[in-house]
N, C-alpha and C positions, 0 to 999 in steps of 0.2 A: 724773501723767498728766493732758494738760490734754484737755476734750473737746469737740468741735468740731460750735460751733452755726450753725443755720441762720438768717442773718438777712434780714430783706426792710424793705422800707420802715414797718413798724410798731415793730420792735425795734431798728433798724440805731443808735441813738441808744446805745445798752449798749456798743457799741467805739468808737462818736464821743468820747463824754466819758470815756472810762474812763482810771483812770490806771494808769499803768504799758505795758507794752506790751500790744498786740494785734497779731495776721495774720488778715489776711483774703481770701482766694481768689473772687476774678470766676470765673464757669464758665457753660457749657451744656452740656446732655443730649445736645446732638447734639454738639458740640466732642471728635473723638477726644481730641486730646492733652489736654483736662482727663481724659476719661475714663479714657485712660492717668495719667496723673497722681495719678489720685487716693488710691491704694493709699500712694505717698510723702509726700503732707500729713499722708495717718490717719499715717502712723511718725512723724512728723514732729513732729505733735501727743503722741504719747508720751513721747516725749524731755525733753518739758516738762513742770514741777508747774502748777498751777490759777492762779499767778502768770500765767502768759503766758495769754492768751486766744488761740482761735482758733474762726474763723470763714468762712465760705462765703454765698455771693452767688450765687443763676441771675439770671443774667443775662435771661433771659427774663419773671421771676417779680418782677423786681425794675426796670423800664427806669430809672427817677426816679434809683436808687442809682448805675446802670450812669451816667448822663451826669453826677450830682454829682460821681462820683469820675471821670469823666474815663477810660472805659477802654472801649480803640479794638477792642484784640488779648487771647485768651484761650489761654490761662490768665492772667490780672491777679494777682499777689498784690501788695496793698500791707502796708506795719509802720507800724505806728502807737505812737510814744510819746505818752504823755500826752495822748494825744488828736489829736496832729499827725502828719501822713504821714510818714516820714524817709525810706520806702523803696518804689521803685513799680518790680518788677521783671515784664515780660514773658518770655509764652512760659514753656517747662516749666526748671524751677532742681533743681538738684540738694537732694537732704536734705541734704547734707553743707552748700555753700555756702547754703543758708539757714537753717541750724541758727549758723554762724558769724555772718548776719547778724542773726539775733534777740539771740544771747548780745553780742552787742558793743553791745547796747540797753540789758542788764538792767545 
């Protein structure tokens, strides 16, 4: 089970450089569909060993992160291989289809 950390502009360098793969979730407090959402990343995150990282971004808490990576619409989740983006998927994704898109990384 991998578990899913909060990163903001102090720490966000730990999925920047990391190797192997990483997900990471753009959100706000106020944004229904993340808050709907959110229940299926935590499963989502289990699915996975501590190989996969995963991670969360407010959007609110973090602006600097929010305009580096480039993201307009939330829910954001980008995949990160080796450190590079391969995957920048808007709007809410199902467990299923993003479960498929992590393992086609590892």
């Amino acid at each position: 089970m991998s578990e899913i950390v909060e990163y903001n502009e102090n720490n966000y360098r730990e999925f920047e450089y990391a190797t192997g793969v990483a997900v990471i979730r753009f959100y706000a407090t106020w944004c229904t569909p993340c808050v709907q959402n959110a229940p299926f990343f935590e499963q989502l995150a289990q699915l996975f060993d501590a190989s996969v990282k995963f991670g969360k971004v407010n959007v609110d808490q973090s602006p600097i992160l929010t305009l580096r990576y480039q993201v307009f619409g939330l829910p954001t989740t980008l995949i990160f291989k080796d450190g590079q983006i391969v995957e920048r998927l808007s709007g809410n994704v199902s467990v299923v289809q993003l479960q498929q898109k992590i393992q086609s990384y590892l």
